[in-house]
N, CA, C and O of each residue as an XYZ file, in Angstrom:
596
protein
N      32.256      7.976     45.391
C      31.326      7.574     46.448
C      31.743      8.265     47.732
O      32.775      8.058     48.370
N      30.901      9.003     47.965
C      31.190      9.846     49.817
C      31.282      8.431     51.243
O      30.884      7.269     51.324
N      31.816      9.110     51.890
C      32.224      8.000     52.915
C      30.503      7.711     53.387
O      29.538      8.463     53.254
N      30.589      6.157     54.046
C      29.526      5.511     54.520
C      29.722      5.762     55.614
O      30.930      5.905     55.800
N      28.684      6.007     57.175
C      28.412      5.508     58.182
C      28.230      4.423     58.469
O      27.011      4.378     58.304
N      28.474      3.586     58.748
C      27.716      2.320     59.298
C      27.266      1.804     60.232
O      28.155      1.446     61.004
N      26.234      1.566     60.578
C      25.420      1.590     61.546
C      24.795     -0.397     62.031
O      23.945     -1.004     61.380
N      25.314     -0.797     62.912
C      25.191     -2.335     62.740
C      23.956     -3.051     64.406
O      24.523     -3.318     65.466
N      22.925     -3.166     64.319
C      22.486     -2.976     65.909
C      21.068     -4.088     65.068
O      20.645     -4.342     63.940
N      20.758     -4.491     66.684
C      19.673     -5.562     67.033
C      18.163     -4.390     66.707
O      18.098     -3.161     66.734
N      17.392     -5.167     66.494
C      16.286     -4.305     65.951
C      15.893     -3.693     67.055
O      15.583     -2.544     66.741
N      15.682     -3.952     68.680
C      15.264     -3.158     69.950
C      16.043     -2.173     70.000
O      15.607     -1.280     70.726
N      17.315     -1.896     69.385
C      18.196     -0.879     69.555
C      17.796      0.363     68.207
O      18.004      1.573     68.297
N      17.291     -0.237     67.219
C      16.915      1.158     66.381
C      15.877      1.818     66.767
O      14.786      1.466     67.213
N      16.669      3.505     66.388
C      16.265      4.082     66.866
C      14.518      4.151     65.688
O      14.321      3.197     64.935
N      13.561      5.242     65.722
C      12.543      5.293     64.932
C      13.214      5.805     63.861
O      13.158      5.119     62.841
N      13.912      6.951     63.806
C      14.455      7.183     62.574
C      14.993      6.216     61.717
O      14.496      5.937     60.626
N      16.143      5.624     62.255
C      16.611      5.005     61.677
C      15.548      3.330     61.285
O      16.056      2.747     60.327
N      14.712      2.839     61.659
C      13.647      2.221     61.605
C      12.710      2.723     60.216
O      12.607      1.980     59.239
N      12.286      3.597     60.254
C      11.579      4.563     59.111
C      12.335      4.603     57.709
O      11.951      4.226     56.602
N      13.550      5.189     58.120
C      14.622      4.971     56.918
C      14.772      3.167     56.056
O      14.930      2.611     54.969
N      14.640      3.002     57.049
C      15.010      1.534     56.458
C      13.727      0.660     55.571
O      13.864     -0.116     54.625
N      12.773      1.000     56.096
C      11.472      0.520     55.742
C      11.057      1.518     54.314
O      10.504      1.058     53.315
N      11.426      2.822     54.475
C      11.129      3.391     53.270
C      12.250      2.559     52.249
O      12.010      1.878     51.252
N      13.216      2.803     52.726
C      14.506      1.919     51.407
C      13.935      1.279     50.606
O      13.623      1.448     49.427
N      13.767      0.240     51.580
C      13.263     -1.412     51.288
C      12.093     -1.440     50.302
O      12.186     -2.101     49.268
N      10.545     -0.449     50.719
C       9.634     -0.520     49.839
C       9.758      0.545     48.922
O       8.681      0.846     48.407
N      10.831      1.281     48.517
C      11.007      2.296     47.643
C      11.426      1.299     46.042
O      11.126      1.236     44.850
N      12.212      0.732     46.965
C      13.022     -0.794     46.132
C      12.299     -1.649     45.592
O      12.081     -1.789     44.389
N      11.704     -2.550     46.902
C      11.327     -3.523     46.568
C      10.073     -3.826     45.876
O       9.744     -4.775     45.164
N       9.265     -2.443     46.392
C       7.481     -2.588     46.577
C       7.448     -1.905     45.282
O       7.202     -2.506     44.236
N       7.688     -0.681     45.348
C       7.257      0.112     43.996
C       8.561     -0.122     43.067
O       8.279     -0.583     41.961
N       9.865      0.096     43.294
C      10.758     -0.253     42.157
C      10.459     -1.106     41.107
O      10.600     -0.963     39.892
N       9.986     -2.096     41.835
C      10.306     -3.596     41.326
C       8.712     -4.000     41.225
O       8.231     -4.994     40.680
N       8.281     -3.318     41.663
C       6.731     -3.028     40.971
C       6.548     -4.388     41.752
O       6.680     -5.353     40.999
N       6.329     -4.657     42.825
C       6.122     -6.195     43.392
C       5.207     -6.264     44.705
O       5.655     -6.624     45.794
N       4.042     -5.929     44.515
C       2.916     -5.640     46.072
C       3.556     -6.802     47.150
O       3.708     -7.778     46.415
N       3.886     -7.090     48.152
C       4.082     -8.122     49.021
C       4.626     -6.964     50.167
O       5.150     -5.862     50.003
N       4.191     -7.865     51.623
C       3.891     -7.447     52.805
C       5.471     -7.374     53.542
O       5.831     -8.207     54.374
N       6.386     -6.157     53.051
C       8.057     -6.063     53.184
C       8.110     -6.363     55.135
O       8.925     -7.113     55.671
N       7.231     -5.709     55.743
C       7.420     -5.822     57.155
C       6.855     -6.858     57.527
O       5.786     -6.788     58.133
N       7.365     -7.872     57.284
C       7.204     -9.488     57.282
C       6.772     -9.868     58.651
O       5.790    -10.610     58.695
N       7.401     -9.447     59.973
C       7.210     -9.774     61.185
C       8.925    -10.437     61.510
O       9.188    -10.868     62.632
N       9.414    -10.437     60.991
C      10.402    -10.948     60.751
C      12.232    -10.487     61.436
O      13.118    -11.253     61.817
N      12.220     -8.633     61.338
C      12.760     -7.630     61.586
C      12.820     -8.067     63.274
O      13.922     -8.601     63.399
N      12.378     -8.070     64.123
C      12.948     -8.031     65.787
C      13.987     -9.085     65.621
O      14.949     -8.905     66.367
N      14.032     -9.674     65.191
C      14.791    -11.591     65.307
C      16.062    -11.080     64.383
O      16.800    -12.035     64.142
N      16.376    -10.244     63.986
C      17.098     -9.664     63.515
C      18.470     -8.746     63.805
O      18.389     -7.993     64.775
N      19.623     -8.745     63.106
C      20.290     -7.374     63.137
C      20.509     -6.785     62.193
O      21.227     -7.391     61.399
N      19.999     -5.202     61.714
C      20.434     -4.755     60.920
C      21.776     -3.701     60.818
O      22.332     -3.044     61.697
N      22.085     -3.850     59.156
C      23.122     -2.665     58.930
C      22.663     -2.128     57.927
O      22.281     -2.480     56.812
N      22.821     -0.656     58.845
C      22.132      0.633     57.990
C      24.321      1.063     57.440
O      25.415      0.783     57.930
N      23.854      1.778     56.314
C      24.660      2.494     55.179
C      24.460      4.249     54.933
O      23.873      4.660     53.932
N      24.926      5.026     55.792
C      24.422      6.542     55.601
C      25.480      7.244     55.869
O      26.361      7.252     56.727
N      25.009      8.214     54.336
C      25.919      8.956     53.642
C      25.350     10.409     54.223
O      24.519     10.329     55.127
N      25.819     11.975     53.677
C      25.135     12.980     53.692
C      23.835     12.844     53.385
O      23.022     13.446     54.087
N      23.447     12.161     52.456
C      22.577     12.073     51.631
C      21.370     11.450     52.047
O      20.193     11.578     51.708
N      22.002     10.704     52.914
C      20.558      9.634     54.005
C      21.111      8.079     53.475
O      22.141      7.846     52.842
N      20.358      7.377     53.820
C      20.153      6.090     54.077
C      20.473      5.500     52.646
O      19.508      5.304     51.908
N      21.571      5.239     52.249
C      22.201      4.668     51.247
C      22.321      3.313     50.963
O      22.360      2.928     49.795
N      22.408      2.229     52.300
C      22.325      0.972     51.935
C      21.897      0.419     53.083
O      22.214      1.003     54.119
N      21.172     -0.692     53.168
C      20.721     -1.442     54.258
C      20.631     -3.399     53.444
O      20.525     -3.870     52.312
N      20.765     -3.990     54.985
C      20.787     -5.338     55.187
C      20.058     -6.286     56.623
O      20.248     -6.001     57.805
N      19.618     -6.886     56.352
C      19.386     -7.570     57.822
C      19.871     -8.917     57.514
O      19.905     -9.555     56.461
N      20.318     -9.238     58.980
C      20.936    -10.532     59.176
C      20.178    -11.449     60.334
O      19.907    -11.091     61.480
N      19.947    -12.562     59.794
C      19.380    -13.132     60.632
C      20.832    -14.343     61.595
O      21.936    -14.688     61.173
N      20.378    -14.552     62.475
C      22.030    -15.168     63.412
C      22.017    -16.904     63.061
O      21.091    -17.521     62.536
N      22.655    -17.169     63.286
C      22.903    -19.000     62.758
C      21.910    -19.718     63.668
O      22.150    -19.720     64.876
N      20.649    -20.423     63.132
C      20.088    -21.010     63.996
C      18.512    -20.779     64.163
O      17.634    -21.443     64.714
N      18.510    -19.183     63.240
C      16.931    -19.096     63.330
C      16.462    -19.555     62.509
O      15.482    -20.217     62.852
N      16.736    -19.558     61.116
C      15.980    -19.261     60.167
C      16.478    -20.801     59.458
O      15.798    -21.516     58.722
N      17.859    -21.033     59.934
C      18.651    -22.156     58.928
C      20.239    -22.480     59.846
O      20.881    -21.619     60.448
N      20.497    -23.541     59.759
C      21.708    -23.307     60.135
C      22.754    -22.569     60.081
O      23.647    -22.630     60.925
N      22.762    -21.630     58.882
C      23.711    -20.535     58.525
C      23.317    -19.297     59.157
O      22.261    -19.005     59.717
N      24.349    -18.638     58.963
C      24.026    -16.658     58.890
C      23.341    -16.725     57.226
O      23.737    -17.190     56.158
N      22.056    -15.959     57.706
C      21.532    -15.642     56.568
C      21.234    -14.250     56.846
O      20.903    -13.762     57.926
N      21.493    -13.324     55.044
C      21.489    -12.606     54.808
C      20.125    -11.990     53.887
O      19.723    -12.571     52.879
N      19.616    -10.953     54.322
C      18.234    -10.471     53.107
C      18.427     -8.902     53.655
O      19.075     -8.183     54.415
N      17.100     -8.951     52.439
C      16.915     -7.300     52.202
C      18.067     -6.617     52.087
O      18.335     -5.722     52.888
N      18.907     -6.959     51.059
C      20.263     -6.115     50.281
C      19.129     -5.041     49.570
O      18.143     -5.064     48.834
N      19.860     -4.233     50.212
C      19.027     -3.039     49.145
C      20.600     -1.564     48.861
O      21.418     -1.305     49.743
N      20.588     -1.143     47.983
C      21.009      0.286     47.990
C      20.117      0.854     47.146
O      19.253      0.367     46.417
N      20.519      2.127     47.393
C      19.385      3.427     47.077
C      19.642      3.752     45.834
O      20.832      3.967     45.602
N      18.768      3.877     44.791
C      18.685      4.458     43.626
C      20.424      5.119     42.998
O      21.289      4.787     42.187
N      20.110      6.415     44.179
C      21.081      7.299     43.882
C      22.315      6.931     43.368
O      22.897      7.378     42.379
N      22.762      5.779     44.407
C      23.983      5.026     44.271
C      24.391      4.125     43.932
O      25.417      3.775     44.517
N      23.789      3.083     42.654
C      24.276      1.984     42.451
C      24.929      2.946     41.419
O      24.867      4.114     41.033
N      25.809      1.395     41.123
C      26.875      1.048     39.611
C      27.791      1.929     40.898
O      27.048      2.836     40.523
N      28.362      2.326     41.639
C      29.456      2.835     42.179
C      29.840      2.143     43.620
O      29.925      2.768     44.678
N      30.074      0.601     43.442
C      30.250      0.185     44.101
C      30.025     -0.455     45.520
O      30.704     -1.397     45.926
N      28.973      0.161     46.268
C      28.453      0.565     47.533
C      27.765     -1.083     47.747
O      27.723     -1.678     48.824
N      27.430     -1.425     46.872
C      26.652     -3.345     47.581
C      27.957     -4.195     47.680
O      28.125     -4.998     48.597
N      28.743     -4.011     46.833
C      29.925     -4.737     47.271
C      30.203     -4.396     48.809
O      30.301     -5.319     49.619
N      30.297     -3.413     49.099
C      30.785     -2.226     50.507
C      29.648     -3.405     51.422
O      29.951     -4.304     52.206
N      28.578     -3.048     51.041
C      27.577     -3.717     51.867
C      27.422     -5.126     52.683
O      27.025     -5.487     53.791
N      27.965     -5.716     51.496
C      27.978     -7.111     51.801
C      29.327     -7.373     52.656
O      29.404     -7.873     53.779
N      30.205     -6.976     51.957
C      31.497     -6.876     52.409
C      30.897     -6.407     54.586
O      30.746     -7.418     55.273
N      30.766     -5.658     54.980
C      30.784     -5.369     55.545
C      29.775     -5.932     56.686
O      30.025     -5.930     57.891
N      28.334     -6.515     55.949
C      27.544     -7.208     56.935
C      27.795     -8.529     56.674
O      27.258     -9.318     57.453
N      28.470     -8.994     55.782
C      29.625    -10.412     56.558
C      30.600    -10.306     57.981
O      30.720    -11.017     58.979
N      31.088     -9.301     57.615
C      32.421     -8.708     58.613
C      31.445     -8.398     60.167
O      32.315     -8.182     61.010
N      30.548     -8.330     60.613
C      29.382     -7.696     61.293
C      29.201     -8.870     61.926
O      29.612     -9.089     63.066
N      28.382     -9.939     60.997
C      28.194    -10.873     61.230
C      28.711    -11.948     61.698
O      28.301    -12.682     62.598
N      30.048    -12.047     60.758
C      31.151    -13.145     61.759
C      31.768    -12.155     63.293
O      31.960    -12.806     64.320
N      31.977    -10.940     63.308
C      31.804    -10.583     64.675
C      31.122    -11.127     65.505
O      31.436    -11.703     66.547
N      29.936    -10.900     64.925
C      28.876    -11.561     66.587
C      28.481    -12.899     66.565
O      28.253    -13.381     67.674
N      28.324    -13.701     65.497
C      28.396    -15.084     65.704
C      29.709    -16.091     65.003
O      29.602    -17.297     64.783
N      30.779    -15.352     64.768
C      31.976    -16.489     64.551
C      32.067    -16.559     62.993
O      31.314    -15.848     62.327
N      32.707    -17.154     62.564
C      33.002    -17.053     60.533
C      31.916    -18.256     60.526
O      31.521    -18.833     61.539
N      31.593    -18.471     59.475
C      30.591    -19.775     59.245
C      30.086    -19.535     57.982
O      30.188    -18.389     57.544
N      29.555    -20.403     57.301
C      28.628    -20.104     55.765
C      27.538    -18.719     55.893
O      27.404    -17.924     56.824
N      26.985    -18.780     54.843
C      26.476    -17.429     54.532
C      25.159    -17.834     53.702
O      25.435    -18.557     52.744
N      23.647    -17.507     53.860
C      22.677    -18.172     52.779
C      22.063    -17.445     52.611
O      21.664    -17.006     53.690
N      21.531    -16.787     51.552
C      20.870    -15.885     51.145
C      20.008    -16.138     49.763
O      20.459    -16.904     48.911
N      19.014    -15.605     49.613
C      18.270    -15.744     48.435
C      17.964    -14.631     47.092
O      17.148    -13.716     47.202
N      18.618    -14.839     46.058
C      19.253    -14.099     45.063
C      18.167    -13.784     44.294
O      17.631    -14.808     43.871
N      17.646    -12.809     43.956
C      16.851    -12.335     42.727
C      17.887    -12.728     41.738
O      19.096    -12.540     41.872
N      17.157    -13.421     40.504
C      17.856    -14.152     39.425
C      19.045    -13.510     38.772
O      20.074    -14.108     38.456
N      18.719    -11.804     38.542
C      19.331    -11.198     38.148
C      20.500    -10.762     38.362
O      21.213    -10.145     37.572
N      20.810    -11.183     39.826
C      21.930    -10.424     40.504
C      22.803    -11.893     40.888
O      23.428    -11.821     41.946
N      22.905    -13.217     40.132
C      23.169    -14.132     40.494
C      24.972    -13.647     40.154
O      25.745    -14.347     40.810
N      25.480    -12.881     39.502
C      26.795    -12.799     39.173
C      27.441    -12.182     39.785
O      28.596    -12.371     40.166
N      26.356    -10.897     40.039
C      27.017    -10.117     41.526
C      27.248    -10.857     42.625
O      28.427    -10.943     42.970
N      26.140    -11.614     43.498
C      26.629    -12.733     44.312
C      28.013    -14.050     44.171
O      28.657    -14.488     45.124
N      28.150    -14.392     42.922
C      28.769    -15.034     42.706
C      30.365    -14.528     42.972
O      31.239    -14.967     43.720
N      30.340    -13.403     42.015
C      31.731    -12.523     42.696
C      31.684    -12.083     44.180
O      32.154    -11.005     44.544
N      31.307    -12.648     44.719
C      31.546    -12.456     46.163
C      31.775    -13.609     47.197
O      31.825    -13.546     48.426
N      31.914    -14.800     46.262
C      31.537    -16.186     46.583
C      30.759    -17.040     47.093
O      31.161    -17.951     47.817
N      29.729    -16.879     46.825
C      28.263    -17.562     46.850
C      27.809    -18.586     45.589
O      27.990    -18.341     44.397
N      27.380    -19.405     45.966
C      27.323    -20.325     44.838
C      25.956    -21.093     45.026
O      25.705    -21.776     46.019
N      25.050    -20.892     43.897
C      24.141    -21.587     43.919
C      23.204    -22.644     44.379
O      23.333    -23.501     43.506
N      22.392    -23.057     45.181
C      22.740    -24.646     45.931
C      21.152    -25.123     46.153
O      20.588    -25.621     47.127
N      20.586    -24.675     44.547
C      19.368    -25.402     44.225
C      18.737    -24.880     43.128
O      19.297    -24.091     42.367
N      17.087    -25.442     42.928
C      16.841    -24.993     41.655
C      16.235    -24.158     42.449
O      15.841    -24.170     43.616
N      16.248    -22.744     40.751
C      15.211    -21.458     40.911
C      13.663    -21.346     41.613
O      12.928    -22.328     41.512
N      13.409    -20.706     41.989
C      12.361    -20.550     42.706
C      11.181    -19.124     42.672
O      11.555    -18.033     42.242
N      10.162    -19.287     43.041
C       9.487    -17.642     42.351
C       9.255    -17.122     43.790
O       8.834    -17.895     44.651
N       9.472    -16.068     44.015
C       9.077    -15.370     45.155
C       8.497    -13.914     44.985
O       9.208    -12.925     44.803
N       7.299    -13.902     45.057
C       6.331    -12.566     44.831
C       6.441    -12.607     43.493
O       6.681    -11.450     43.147
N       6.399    -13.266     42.604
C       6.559    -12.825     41.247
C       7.995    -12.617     40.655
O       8.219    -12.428     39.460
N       8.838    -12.671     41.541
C      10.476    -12.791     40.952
C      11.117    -13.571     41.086
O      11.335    -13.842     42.267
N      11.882    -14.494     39.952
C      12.602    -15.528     39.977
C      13.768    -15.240     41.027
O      14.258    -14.111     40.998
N      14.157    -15.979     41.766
C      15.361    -16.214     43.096
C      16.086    -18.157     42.918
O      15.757    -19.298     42.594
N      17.295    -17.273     43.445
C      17.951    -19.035     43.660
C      18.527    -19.221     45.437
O      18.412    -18.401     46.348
N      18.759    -19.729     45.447
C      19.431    -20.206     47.327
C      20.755    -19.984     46.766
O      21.002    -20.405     45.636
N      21.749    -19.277     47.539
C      22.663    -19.030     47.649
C      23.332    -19.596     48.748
O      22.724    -19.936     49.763
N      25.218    -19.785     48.530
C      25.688    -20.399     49.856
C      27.212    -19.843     49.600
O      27.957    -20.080     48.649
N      27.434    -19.010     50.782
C      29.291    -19.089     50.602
C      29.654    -19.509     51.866
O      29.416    -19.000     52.961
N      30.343    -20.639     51.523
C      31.407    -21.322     52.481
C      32.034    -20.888     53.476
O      32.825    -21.617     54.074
């Protein structure tokens, strides 16, 4: 895996590029990957901070974090995405790892809540997140509520 950039800023601070990049990721992933029509630029993104992931290669991993208080009492975490190119080599571990570390920077250590496509419940789990309700469908894909302590 080539070294990451990381790039960690409030949504008024991205730049368009880096804005563009991120939005292609996301519906490269989410929209057509995953074959799943739903409206990715939610309105949601200003209330936000994201961390962009860029390699030579471009825009390798992205996350947004929402801050303790908007959305839920926790730091919550969405739109985990990495790029095609680069899974199975580690880089979402990197990710998460790192927009935790981001996150307790700017608002303090505290729980973590995020919502898991079903599939990836083990990957979350090795990272310590633990389940903390029943399954749920979102756009057509099974998800659970996630929580690490």
């Amino acid at each position: 895996m080539s070294s990451v950039r990381w790039i960690w800023t409030p949504f008024a601070e991205l730049s368009l590029v880096q804005l563009y990049d991120a939005l292609l990721l996301r519906q490269a992933v989410f929209v057509v990957e995953q074959d799943c029509p739903y409206l990715d630029a939610d309105g949601d993104d200003p209330r936000c901070h994201h961390l962009l992931g860029y390699s030579a290669a471009g825009l390798d991993a992205y996350l947004r974090v929402y801050p303790p208080g908007d959305t839920r009492d926790e730091i919550v975490i969405g739109r985990v995405v990495t790029h095609q190119r680069v899974r199975r080599q580690g880089l979402g571990r990197r990710l998460m790892a790192e927009g935790q570390a981001r996150a307790f920077a700017a608002w303090g250590e505290g729980p973590i809540w995020l919502s898991a496509q079903a599939y990836l419940l083990s990957f979350y789990q090795s990272l310590g997140y633990r389940v903390v309700g029943p399954g749920y469908d979102e756009d057509g894909i099974p998800h659970f509520p996630m929580r690490r302590p």
